[in-house]
N, C-alpha and C positions, 0 to 999 in steps of 0.2 A: 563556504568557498564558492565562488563562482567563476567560471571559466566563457571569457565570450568569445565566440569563432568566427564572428564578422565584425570587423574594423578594418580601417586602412589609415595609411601614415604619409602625408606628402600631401601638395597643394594641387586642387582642382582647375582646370583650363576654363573652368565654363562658370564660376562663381565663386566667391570666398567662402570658404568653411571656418568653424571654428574647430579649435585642439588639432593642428593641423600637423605640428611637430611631435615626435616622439617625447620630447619630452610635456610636453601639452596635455598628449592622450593619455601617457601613463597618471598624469596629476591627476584627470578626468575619469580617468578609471577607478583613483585611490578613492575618490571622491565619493565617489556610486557605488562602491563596497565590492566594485572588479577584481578579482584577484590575478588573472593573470587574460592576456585578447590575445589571438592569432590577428596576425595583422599583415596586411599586402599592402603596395607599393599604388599608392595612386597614378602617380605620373608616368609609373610603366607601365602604364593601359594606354597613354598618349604619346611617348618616347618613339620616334623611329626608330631606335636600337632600345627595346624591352628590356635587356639586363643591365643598361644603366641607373634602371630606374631600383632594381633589386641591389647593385650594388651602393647607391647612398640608403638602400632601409637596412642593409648590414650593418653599415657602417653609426648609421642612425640609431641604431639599436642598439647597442652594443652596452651600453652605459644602461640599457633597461631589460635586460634578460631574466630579468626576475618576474618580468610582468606582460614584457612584450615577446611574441612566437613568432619570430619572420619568418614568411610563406613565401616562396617564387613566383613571378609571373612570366607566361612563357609565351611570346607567339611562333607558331613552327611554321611560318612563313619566311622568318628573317633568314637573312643566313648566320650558321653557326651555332643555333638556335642549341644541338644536341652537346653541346662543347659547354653553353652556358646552364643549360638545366644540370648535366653533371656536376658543374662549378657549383653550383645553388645547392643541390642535394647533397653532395657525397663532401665536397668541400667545407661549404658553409653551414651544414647542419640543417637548411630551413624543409620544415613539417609537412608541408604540401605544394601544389603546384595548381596554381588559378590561370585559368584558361577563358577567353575572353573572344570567341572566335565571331560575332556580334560585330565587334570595333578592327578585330583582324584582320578580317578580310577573308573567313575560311568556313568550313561546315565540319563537323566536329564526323561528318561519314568521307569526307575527302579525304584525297592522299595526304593532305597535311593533318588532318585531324586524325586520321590514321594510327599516321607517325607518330605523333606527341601521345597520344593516348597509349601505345604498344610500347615507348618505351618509358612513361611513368609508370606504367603497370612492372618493369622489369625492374625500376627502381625501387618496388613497394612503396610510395607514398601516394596516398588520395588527391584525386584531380577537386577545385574546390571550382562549382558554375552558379554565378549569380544569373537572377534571373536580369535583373537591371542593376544601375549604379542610382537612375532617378526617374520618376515618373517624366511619360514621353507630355506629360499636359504641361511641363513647367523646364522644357530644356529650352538650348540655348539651341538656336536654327542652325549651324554648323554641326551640333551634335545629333549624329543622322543614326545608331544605331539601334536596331529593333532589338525589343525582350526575345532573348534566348526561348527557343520553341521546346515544349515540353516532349515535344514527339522524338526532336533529336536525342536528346539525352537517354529517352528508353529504347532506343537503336544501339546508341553508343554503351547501353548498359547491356543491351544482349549481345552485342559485337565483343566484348571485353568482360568476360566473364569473372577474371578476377579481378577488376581496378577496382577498388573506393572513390564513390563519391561525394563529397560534402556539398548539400545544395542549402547556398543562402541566398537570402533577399526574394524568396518564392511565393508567392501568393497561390490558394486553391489548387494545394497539391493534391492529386487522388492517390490517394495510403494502395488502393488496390492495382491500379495499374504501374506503381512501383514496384509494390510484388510480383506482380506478374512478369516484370521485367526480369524477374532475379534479383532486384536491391536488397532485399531483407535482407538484415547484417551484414550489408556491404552499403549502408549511408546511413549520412547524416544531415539532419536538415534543422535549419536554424527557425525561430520562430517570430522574427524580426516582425514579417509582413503578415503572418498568418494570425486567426484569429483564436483565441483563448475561449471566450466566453459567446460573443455573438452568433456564428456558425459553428462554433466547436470545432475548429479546424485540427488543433492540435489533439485532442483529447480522441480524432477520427485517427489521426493519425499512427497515434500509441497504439489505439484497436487491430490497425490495419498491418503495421510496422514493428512493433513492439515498442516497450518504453527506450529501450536502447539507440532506436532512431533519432530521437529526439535531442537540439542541445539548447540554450542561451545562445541569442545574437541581437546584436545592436545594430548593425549596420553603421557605424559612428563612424565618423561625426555628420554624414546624411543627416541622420536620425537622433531624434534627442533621447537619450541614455533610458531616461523614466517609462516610457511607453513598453520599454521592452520587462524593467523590474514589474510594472504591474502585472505583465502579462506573466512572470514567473510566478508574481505572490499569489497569482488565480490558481497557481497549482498545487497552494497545499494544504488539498485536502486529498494528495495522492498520496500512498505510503511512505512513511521518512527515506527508504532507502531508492523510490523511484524520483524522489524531489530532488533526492541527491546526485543522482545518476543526473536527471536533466540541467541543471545547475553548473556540475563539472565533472564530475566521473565521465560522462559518454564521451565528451570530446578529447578527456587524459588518453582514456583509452584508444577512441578513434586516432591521434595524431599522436599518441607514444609521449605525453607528457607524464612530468613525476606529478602524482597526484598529490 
């Protein structure tokens, strides 16, 4: 079984993707031996009104809940912002809430990043912060948003002592000044962009983190699906039951799926 924790569902402003519909990704997923993706809302990173965009991946989804895990996307700039994240969690069931302050317009230590962070933490569900959607070498000149700074987020991790974090699409995390933060067993981080074999990113990571930090991510349909299987197949020469944990156990258990 394999569980992936980055995907998104819905069409990009800035270029055509492939598997763009729900029903596309789940085929794409069966395809690649996925068992089941947490999946956000593309075009409500672009939406003037953000919960538009989570209400068609409800509504999208609905037909694939065997395979597909709708997440929230939230900006706490909008108005009403606290009306639709309730809607999203408590109503619609969805696993986390991906925050995007980058394309929002916000700083995750401001009064708006404040806000959204204090009251996901009262909701219990993990905040999910990619580091980017695509390398800044190959956007589109309209798309002006800088990679998410690694310094905010171990602010926003000592500010918020008990939220969950799920961080994908990261590159050259340091396993140590996570802990230091307080993340141990309070994150998860996908292994999309990190390296397996070359620098040993991930393998720093387990040392630093524990194996529990660790989950599968594809970053799809970005990213093509394979890059991320080889980089699970490098890992088994870890214990069956730590292959397991990274594969899909850590993320059932981080997001409260039936494993």
């Amino acid at each position: 079984m394999i569980i992936d924790i980055n995907a998104h569902v819905g069409a990009y402003p800035f270029r055509a993707l492939p598997h763009r519909t729900a029903a596309e990704l789940a085929s794409h997923l069966e395809q690649n031996g996925i068992t089941r993706a947490l999946v956000s809302s593309l075009p409500a990173v672009f939406y003037r009104d953000t919960h538009r965009g989570n209400e068609e991946l409800y509504a999208e989804t609905q037909a694939w809940r065997e395979r597909l895990v709708p997440i929230a996307t939230i900006n706490p700039k909008y108005a009403g912002w606290e009306r639709d994240l309730q809607q999203a969690v408590k109503e619609w069931g969805m696993k986390a809430v991906a925050l995007y302050p980058e394309y929002h317009g916000y700083a995750l230590s401001d009064a708006h990043g404040r806000a959204v962070l204090t009251r996901v933490t009262e909701l219990g569900v993990p905040i999910v912060l990619s580091q980017r959607l695509e390398d800044r070498r190959q956007r589109h000149a309209w798309d002006r948003a800088e990679d998410l700074n690694l310094l905010h987020v171990l602010e926003a991790a000592r500010a918020h002592p008990k939220l969950r974090f799920s961080l994908t699409n990261w590159a050259a995390l340091d396993g140590a000044k996570l802990a230091a933060a307080g993340l141990q067993g309070r994150c998860l981080i996908d292994f999309a962009r990190l390296h397996v074999v070359l620098r040993r990113e991930v393998p720093k990571l387990i040392a630093s983190l524990g194996v529990e930090s660790v989950a599968f991510g594809s970053h799809a349909p970005f990213d093509y699906m394979g890059s991320s299987l080889v980089k699970l197949a490098n890992l088994e020469h870890l214990p069956a039951a730590d292959y397991e944990r990274i594969a899909a156990r850590n993320a059932a258990a981080f997001f409260g799926l039936e494993a």
